[in-house]
DRENLUMLUM-307092 format. One line per 10 residues: number of its first residue (from 1); for each residue x, y negated, z negated of N, C-alpha, C. Coordinates in Angstrom, 2 decimals, m for minus. Atoms other than C-alpha are relative to their C-alpha. Last residue first. Example, Ala and Ser with C-alpha at 12.3 -4.5 7.8 and 13.67 -1.06 7.14 Angstrom:
2
2 = m0.82:1.19:0.06:13.67:1.06:m7.14:m0.77:m1.09:m0.73 ~ 0.89:1.19:0.00:12.30:4.50:m7.80:0.90:m1.20:0.00
! end
This chain:
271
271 = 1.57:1.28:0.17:m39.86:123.12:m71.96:m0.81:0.68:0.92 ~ 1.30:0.22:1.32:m37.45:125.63:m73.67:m1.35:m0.44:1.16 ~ 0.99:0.27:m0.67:m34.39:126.17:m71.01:m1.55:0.48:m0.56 ~ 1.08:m0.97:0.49:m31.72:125.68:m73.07:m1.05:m0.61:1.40 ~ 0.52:m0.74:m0.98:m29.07:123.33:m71.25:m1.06:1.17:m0.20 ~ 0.03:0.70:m1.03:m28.35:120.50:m73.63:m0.09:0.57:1.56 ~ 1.32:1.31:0.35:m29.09:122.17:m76.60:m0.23:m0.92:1.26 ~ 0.83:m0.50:m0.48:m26.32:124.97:m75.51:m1.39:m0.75:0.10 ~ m0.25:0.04:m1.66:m23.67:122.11:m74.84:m1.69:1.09:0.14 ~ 0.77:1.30:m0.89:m24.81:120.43:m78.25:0.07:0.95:0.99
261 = 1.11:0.65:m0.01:m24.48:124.29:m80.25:m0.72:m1.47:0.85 ~ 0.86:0.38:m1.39:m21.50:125.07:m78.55:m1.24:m0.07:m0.48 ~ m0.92:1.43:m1.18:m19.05:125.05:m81.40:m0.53:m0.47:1.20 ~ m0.15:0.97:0.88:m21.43:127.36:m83.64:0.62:m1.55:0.91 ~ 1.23:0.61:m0.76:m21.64:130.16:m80.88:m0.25:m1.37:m1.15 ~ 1.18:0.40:1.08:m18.25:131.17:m81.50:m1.35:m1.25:m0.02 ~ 0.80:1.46:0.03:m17.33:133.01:m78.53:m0.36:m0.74:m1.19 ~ 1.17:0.64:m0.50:m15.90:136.27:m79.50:m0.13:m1.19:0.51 ~ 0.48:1.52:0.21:m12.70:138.24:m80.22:m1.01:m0.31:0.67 ~ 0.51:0.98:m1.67:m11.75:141.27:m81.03:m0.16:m1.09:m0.21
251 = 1.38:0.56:0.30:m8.84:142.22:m83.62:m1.00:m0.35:1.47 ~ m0.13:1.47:m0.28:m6.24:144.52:m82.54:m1.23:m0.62:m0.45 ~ m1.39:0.82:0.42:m5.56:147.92:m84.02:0.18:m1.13:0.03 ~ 0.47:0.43:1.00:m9.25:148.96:m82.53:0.97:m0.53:m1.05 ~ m1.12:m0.59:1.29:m7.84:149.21:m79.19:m0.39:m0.53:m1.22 ~ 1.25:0.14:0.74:m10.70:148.85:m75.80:0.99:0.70:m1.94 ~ 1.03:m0.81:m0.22:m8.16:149.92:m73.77:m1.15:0.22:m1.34 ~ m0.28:m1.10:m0.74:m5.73:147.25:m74.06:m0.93:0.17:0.02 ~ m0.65:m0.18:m0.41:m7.05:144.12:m75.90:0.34:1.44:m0.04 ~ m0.87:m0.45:0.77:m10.39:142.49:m76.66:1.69:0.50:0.46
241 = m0.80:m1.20:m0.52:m12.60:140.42:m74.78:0.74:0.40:m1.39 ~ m0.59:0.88:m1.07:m15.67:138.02:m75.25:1.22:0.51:0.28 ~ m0.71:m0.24:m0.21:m18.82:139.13:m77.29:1.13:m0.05:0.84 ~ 0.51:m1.24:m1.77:m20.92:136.72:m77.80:1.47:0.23:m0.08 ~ m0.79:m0.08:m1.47:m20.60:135.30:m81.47:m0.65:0.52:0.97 ~ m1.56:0.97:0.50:m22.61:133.73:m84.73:1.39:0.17:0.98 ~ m0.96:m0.25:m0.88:m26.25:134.78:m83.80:1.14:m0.63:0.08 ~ m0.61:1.68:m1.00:m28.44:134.60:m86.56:1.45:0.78:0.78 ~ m1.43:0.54:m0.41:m30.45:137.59:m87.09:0.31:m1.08:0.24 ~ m0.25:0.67:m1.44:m34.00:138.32:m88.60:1.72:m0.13:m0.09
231 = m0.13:m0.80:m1.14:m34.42:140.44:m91.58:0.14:0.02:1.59 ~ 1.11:m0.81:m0.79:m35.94:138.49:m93.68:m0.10:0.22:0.54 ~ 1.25:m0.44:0.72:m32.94:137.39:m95.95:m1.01:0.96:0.65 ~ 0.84:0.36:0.73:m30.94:137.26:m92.85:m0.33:0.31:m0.85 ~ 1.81:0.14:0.60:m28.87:139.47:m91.06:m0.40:m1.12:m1.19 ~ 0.14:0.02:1.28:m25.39:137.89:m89.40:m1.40:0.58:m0.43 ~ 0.97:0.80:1.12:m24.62:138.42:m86.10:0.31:0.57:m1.27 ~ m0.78:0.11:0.79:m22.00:138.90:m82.73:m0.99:m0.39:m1.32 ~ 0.38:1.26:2.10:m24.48:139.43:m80.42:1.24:0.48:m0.55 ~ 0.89:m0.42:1.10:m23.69:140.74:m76.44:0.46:m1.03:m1.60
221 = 0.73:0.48:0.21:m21.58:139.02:m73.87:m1.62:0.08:m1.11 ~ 0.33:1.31:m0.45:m19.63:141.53:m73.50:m1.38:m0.60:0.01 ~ 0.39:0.67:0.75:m20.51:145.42:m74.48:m0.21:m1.84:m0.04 ~ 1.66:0.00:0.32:m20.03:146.50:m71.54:m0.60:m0.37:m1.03 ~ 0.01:0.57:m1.15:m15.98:147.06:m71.86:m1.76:0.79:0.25 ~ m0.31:m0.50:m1.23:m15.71:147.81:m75.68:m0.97:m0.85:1.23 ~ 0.83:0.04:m1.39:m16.60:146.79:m79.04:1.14:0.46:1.33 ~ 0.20:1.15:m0.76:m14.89:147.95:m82.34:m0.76:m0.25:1.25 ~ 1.16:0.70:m0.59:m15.03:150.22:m85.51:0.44:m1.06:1.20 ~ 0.51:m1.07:m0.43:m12.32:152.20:m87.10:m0.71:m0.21:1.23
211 = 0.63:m0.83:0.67:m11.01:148.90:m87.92:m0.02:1.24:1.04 ~ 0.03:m1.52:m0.33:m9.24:145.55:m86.99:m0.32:1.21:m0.75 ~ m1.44:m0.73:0.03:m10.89:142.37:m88.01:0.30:1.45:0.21 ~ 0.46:m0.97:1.57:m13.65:140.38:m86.76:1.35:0.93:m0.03 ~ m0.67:m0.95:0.04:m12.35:137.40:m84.78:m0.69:0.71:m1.08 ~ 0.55:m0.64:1.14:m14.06:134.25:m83.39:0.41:1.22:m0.05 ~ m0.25:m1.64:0.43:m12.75:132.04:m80.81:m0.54:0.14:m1.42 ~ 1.32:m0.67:m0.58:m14.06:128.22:m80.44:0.01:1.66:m0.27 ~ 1.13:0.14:1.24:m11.18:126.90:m82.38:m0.91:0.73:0.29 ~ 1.65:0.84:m0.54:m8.81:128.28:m79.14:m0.84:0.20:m1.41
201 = 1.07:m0.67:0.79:m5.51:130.11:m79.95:m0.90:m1.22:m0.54 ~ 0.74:0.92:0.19:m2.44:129.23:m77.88:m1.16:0.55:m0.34 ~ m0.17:0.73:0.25:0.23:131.12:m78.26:m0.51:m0.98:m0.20 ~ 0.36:1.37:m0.74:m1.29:134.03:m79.57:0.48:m1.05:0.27 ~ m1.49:0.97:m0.36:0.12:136.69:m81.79:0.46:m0.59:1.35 ~ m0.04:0.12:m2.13:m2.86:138.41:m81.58:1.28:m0.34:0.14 ~ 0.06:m1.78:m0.27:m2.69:139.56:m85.58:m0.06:m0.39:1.20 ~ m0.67:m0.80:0.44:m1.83:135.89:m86.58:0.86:1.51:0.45 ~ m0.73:m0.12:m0.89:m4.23:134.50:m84.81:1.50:0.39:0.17 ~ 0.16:m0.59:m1.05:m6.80:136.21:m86.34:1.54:m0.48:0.46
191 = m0.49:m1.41:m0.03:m5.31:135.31:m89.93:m0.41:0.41:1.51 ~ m1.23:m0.13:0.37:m5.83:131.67:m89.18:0.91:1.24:0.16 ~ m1.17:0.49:m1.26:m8.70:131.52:m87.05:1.71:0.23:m0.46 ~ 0.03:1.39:m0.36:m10.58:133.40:m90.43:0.64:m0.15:1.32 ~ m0.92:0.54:0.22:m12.11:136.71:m89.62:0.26:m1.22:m0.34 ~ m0.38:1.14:m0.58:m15.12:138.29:m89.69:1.48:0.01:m0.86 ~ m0.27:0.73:1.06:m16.07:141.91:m90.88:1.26:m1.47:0.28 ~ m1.65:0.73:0.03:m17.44:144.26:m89.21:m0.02:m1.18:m0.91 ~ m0.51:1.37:0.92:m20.73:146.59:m89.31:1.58:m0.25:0.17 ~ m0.66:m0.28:0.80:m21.44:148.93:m85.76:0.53:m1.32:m1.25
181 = m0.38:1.48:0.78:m24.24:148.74:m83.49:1.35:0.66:m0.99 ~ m1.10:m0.76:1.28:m25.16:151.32:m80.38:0.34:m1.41:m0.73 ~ m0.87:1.31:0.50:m27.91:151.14:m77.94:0.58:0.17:m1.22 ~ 0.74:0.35:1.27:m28.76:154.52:m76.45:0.77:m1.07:m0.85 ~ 1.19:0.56:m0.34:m27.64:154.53:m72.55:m0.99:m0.64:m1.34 ~ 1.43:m0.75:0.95:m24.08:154.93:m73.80:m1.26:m0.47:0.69 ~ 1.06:0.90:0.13:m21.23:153.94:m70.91:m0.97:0.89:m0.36 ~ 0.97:m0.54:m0.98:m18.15:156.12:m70.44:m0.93:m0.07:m0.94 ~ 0.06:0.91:m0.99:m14.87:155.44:m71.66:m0.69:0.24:0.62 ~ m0.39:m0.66:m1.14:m13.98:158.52:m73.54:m0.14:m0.60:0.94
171 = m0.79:m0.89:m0.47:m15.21:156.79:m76.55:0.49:0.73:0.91 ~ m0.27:m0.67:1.01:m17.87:154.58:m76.08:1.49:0.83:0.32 ~ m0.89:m0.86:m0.62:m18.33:152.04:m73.03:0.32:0.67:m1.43 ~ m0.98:m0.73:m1.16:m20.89:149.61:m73.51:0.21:1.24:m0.27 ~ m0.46:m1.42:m0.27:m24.09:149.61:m74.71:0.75:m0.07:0.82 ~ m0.43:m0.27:m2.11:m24.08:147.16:m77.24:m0.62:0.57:0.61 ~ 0.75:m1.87:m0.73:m24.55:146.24:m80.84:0.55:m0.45:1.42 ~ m0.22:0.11:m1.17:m22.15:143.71:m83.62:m0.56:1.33:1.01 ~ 0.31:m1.50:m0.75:m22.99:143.46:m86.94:0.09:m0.35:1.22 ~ 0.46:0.07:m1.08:m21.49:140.92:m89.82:m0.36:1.10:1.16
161 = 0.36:m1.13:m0.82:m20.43:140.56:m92.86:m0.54:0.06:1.14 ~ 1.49:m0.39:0.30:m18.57:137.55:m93.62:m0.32:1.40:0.58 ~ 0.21:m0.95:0.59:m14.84:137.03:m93.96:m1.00:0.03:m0.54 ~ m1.19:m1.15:0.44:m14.69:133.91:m92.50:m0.64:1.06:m1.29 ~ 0.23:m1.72:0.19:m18.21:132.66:m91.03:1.47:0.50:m0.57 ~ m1.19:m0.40:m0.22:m16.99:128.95:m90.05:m0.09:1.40:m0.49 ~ m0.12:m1.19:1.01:m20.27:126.99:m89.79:1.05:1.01:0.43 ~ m1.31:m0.47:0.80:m19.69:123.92:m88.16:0.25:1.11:m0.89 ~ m1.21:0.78:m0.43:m23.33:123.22:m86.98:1.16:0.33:m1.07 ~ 0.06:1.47:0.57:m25.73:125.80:m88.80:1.42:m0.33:1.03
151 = m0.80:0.26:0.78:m25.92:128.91:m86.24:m0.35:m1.17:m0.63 ~ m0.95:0.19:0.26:m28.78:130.07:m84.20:0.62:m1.01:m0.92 ~ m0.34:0.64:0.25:m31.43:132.51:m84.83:1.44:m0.44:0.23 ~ m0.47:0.04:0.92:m32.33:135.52:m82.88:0.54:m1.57:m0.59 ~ m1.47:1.00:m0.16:m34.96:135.22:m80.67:0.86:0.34:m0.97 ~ m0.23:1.34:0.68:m37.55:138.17:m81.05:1.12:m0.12:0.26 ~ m0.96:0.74:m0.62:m38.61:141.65:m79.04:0.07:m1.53:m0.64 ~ m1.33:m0.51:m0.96:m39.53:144.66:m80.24:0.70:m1.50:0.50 ~ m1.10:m0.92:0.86:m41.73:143.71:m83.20:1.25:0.38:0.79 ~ 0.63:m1.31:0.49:m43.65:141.56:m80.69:0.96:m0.10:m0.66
141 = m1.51:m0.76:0.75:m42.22:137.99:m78.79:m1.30:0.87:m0.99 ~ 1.28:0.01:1.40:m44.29:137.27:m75.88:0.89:0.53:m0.93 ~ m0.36:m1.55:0.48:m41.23:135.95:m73.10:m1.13:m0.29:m1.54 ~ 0.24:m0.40:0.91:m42.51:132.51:m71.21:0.30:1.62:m0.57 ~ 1.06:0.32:0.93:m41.65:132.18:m68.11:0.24:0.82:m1.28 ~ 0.63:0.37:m1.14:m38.75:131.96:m65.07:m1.23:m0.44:m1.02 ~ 0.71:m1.43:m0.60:m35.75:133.19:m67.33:m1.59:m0.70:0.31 ~ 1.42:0.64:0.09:m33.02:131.24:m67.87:m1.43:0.54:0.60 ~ 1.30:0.08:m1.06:m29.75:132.64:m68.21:m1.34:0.20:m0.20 ~ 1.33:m0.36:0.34:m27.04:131.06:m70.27:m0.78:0.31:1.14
131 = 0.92:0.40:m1.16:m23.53:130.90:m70.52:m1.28:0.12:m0.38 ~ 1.00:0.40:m0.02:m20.27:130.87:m72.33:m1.34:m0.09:0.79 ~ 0.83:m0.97:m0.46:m16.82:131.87:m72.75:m1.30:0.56:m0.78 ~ 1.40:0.90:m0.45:m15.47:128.23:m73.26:m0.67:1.25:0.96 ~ 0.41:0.92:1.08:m11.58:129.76:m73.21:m1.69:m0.36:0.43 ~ 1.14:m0.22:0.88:m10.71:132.87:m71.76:m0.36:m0.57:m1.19 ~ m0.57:0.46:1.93:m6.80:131.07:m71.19:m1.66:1.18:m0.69 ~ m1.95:m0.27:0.33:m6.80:133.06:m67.76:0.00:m0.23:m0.97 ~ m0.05:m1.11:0.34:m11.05:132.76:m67.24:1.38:0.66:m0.26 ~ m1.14:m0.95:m0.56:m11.26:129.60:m67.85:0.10:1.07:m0.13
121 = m0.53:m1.58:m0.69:m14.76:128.10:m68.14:1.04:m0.01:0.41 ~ m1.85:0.04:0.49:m14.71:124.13:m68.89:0.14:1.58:0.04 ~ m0.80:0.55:m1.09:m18.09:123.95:m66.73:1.36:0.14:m0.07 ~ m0.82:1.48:0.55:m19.83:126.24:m69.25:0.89:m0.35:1.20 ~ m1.40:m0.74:0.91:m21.96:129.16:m66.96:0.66:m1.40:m0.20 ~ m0.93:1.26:0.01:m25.47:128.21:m66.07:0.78:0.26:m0.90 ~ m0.81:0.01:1.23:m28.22:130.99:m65.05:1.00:m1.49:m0.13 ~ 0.49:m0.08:0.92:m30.99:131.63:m62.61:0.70:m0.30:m1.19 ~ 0.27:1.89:m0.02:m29.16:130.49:m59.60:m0.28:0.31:m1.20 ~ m1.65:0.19:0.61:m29.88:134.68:m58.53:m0.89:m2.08:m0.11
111 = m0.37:m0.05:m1.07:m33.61:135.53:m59.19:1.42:m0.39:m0.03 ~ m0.83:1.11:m0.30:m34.47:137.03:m62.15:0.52:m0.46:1.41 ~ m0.44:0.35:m1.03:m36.44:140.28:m63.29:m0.01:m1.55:0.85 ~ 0.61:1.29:m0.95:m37.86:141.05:m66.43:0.83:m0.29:1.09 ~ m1.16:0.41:m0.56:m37.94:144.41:m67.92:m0.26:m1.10:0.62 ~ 0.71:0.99:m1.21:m39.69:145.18:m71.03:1.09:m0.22:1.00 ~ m1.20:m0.05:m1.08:m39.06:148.19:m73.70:m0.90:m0.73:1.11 ~ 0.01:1.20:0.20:m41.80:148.31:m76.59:1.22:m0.90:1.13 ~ 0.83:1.07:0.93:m42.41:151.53:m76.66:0.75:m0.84:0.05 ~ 0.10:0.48:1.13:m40.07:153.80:m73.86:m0.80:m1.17:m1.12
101 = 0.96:m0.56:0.95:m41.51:154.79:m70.68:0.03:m0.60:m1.40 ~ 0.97:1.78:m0.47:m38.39:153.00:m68.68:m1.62:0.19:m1.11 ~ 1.03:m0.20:0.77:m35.89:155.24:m70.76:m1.38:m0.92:0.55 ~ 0.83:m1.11:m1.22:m33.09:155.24:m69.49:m1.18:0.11:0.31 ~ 0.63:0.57:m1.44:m32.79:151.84:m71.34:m0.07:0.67:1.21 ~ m0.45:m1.59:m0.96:m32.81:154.12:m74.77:m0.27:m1.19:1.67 ~ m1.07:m1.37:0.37:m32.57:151.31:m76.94:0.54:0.84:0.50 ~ m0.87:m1.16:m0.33:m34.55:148.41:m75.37:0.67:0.69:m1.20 ~ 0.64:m0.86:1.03:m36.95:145.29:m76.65:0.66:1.70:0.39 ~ 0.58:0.50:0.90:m36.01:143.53:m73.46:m0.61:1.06:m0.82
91 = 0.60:m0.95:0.59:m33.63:144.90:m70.23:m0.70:m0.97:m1.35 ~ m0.40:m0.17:1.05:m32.88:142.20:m67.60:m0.95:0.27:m1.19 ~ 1.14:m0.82:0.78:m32.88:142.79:m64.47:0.77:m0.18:m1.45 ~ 0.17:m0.09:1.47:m30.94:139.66:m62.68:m1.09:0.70:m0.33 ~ 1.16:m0.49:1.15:m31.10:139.45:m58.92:0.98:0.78:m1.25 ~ 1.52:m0.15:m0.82:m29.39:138.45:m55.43:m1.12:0.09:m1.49 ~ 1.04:0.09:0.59:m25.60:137.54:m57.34:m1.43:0.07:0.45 ~ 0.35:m1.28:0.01:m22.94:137.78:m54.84:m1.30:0.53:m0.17 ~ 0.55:m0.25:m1.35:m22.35:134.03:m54.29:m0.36:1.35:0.80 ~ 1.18:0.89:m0.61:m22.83:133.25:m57.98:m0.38:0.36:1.47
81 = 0.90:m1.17:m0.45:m20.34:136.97:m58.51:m1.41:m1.83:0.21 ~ m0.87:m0.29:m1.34:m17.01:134.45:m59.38:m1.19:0.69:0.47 ~ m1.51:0.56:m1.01:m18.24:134.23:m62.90:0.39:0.53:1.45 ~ 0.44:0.78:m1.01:m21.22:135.84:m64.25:0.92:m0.53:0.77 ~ 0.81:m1.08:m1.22:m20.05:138.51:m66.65:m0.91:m0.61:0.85 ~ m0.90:m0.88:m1.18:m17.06:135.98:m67.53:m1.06:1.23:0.13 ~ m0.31:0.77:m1.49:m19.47:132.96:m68.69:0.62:1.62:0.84 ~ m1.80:0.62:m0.05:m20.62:135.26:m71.88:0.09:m0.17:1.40 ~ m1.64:m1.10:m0.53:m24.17:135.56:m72.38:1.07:m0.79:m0.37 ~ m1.47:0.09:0.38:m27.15:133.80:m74.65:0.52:1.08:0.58
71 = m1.11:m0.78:0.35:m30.63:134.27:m73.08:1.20:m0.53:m0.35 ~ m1.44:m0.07:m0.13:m33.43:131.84:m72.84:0.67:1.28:m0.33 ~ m0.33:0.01:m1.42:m37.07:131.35:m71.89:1.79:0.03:0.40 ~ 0.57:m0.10:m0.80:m38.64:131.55:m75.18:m0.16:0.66:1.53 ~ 0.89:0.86:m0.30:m35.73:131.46:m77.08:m1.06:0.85:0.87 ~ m0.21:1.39:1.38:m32.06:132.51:m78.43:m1.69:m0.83:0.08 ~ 1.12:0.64:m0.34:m32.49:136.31:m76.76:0.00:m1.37:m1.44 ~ 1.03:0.34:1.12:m29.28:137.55:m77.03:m1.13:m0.86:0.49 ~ 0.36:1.49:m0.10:m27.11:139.20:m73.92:m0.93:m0.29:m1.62 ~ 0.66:0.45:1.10:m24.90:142.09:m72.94:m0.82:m1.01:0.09
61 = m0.59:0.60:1.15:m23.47:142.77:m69.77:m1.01:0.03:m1.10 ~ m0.70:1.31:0.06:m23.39:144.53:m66.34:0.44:m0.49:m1.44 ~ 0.29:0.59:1.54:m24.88:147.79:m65.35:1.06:m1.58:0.17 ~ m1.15:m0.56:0.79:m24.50:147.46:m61.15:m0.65:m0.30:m1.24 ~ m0.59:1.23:1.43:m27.72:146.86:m58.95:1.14:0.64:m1.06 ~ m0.48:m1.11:1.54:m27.20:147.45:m55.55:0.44:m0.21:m1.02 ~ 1.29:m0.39:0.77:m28.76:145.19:m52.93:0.33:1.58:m0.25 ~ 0.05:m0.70:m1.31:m25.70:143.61:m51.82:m1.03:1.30:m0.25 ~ m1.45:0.22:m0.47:m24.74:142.95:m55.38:0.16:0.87:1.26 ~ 0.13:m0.91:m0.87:m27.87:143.60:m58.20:0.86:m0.84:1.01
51 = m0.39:0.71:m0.88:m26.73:142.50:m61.72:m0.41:0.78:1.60 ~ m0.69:m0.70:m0.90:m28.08:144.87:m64.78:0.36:m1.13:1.52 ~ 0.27:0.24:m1.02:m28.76:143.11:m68.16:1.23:0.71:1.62 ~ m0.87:m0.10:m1.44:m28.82:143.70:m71.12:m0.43:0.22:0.99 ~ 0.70:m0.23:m1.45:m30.81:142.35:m74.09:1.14:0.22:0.60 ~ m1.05:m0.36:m0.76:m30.72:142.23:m78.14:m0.56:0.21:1.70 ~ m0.80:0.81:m0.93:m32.85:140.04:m79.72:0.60:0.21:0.97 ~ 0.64:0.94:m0.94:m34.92:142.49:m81.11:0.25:m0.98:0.56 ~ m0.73:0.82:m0.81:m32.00:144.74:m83.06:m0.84:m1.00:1.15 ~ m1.07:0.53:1.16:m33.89:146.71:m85.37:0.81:m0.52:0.45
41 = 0.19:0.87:0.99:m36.86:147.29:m83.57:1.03:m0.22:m0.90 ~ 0.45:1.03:m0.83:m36.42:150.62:m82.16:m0.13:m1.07:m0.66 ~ 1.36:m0.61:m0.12:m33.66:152.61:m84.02:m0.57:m1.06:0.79 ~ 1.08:1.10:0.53:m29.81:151.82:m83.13:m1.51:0.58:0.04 ~ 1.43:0.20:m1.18:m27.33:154.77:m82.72:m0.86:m1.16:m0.37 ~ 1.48:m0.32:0.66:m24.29:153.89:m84.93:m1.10:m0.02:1.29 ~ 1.36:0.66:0.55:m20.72:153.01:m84.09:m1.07:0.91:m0.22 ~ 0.05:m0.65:1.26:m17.17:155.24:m83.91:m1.52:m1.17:m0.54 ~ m1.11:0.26:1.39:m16.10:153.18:m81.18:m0.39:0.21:m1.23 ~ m0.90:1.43:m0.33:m19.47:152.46:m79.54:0.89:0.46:m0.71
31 = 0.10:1.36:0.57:m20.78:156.69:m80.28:0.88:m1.45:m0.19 ~ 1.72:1.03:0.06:m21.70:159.19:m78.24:0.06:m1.06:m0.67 ~ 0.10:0.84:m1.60:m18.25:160.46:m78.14:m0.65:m0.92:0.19 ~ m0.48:1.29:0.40:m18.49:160.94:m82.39:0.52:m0.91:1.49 ~ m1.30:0.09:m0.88:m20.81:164.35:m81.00:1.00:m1.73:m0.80 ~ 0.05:1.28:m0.77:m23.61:164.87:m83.48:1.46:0.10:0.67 ~ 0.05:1.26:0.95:m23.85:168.61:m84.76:0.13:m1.24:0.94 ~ 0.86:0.56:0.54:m25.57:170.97:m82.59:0.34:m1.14:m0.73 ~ 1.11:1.15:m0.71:m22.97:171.63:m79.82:m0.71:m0.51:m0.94 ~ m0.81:1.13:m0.44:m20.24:173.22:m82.48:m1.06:m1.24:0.45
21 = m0.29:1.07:0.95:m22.79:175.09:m84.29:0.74:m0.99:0.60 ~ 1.14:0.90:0.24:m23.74:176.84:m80.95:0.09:m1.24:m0.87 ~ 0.72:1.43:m0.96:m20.39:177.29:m80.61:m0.89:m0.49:0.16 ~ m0.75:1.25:m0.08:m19.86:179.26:m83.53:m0.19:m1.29:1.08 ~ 0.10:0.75:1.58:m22.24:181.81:m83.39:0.26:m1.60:0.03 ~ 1.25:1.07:m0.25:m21.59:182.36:m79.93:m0.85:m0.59:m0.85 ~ m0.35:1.59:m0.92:m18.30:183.45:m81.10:m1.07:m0.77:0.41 ~ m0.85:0.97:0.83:m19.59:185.81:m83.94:0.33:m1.61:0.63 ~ 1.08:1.07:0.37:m22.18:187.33:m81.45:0.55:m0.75:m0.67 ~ 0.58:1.04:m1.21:m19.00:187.99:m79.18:m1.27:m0.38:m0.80
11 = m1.15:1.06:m0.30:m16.83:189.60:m82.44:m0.69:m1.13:1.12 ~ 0.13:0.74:1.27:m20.41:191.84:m83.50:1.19:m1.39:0.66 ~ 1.38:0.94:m0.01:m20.32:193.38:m79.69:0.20:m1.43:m1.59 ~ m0.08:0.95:m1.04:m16.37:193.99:m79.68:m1.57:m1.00:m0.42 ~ m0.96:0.99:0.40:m16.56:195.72:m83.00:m0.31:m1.18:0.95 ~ 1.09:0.91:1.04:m19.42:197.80:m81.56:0.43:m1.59:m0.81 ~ 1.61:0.75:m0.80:m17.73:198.71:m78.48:m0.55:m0.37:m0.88 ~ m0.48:1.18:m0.40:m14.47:199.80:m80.97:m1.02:m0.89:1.17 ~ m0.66:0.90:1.24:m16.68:201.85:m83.28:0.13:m1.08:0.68 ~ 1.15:0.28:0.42:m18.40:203.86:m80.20:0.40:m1.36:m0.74
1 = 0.31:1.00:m1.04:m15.05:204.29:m78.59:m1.22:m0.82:m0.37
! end
């Protein structure tokens, strides 16, 4: 009896063996569609923002910092919510945005009005998904927080490299607090529209192609970029939907922030 009580014991430290190992390694839940944790400072443009809606604020969307006093979104996480809309928090120099403690992490807060979504906005064709919100003063730009550059006029990015962060919705469908990036790899209009098998397929779209890797619901309105030589970003999409349940089989698609250079020039809010 001795033997077989001892057996037993050794067989239960065996199992708790094991599961420890299980928990310790990294989970692939935790991560955008098979993306990457981001460190601090390596994405300083990046911003999201939480919407408050009968004074409760929901997560909401992505955004890039193109300026001073600007953000780059996408029209459809503003749309239809103007007469909802009470206040814009929106996160700066973030990673962990649990995290209010965190170095270099700012929050600025917006009143509603604060923004301006493209007039040609459809949200059925999700064409001219676009916007900007404007933020009351001056932002100090640090290591944590810089504009990202935008585009040369007509620049057509096919099959460039490119990085795309968030924090939406990871695997199991359920929103990362630690900001997540993953590399892709542009498309032309041609071959995207190809793989959608689109009838009508908008110049303005931008496609990285299907992978392991893609964005998800929360991610919107976030960067679509290129790195630099010196380590700065240019911003070449906002993120702008994909299809089914967030399906990496399909290509996504963006905004391409290239085609709206006059409209954004003509509503930045610089001066």
């Amino acid at each position: 009896m001795e033997s077989l009580h001892h057996r037993w014991q050794l067989l239960l430290v065996a199992v708790l063996f094991c599961l420890c190992n299980v928990e310790s390694k990294p989970s692939q839940v935790e991560r955008i569609i098979n993306g990457e944790n981001a460190k601090p400072k390596q994405f300083p443009y990046q911003v999201f923002y939480d919407i408050e809606v009968t004074k409760q604020w929901k997560q909401t969307c992505g955004g890039t910092i193109i300026g001073k006093k600007t953000i780059l979104t996408a029209a459809h996480c503003l749309d239809g919510r103007s007469g909802e809309i009470q206040r814009i928090k929106i996160y700066l120099g973030a990673v962990d945005k649990s995290n209010s403690t965190e170095t270099g992490q700012q929050i600025v807060i917006v009143e509603a009005g604060s923004y301006v979504i493209h007039e040609d906005w459809d949200i059925n064709k999700k064409s001219n998904d676009i916007a900007l919100i404007k933020l009351p003063t001056d932002l100090e730009f640090n290591q944590y927080i810089q504009p990202a550059e935008l585009p040369k006029p007509n620049s057509l990015h096919v099959d460039k490299n490119a990085i795309v962060s968030g924090w939406g919705r990871v695997k199991g469908f359920v929103r990362t607090e630690h900001l997540q990036y993953t590399n892709v790899i542009t498309l032309s209009n041609e071959e995207c529209q190809s793989l959608l098998r689109e009838k009508k397929f908008y110049s303005h779209w931008l496609c990285i192609a299907p992978g392991e890797t893609t964005t998800c619901s929360g991610d919107s309105g976030g960067p679509l970029a290129e790195r630099n030589p010196d380590g700065s970003g240019t911003v070449i999409g906002i993120v702008s939907f994909g299809f089914g349940r967030c399906d990496s089989k399909f290509p996504a698609v963006f905004t391409r922030v290239a085609y709206f250079l006059n409209w954004i020039a003509q509503h930045i809010n610089e001066s």
